[in-house]
C-alpha positions in Angstrom: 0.0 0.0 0.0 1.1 3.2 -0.7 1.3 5.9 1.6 -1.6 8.5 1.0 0.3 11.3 1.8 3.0 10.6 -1.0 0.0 10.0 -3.1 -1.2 13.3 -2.4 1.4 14.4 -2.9 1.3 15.4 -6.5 -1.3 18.0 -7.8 -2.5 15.5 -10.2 -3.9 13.2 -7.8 -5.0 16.2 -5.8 -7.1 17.8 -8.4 -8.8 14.3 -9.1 -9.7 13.7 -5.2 -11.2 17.1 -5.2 -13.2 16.0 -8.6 -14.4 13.1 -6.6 -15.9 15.2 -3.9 -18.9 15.8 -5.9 -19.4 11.9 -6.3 -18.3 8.9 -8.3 -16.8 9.7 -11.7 -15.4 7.6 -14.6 -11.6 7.9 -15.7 -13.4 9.9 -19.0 -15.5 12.3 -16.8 -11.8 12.9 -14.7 -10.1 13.1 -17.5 -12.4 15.8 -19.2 -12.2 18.2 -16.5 -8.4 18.0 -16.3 -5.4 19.2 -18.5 -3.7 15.6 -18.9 -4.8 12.4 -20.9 -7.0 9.8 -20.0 -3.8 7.2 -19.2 -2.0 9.6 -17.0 -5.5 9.9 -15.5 -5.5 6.3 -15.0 -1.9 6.2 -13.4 -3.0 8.6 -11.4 -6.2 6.8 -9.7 -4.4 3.7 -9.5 -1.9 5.1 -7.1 -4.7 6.9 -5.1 -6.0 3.6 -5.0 -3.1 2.1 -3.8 -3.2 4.4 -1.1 -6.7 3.6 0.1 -7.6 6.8 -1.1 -10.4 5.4 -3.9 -12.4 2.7 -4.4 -13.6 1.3 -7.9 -16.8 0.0 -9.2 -17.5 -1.6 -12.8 -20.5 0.0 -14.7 -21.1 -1.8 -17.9 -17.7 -1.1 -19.5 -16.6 1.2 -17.9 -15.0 1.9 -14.1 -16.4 4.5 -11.7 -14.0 5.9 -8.9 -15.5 7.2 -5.8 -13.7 8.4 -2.8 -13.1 5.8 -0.1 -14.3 7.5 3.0 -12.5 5.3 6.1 -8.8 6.0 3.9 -9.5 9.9 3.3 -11.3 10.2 7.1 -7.7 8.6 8.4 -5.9 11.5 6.6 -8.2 14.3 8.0 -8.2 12.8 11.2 -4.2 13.1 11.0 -4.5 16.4 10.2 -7.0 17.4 12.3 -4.4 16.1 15.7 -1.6 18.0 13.8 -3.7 20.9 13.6 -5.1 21.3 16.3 -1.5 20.5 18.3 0.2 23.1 16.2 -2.8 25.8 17.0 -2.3 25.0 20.7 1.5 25.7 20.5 0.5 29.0 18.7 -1.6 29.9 21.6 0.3 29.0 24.0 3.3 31.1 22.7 1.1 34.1 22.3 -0.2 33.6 25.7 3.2 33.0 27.1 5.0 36.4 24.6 4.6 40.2 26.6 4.8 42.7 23.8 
């Protein structure tokens, strides 16, 4: 598996995650909002899906990508402890700093 923050990463695979937040989408539909070809497009979700970041479905012949929801809530929920440790050091120094 790879790690979803290397597959992240790359704004590539960042602009097609953000695609994917308004639902499932085929590697055409991706592809048609985005200024690189269909295979690249295809690289692309396969890492994300190597990361646990998508799931795919078949829909007659062709594949629809969705988001997978328990890989991207593991990344926010990393983010969100990050962020909220970092926002409590901020404070903390502010508190702590006489002008």
């Amino acid at each position: 598996m790879t790690d979803p923050f290397a597959a992240l990463g790359d704004p590539s695979r960042r602009a097609i995650v953000r695609s994917l937040t308004r639902g499932g989408r085929s590697v055409q539909e991706i592809a048609d909002g985005m200024s690189i070809s269909r295979p690249a497009v295809s690289r692309h979700l396969k890492v994300l899906k190597n990361a646990g970041l998508v799931d795919v479905r078949p829909d007659g012949v062709r594949n629809v990508y969705s988001l997978n929801e328990t890989g991207v809530g593991e990344v926010r929920s990393f983010m969100e402890e990050v962020w909220g440790t970092a926002v409590a050091r901020f404070r903390l120094l502010v508190d702590n700093t006489s002008d």
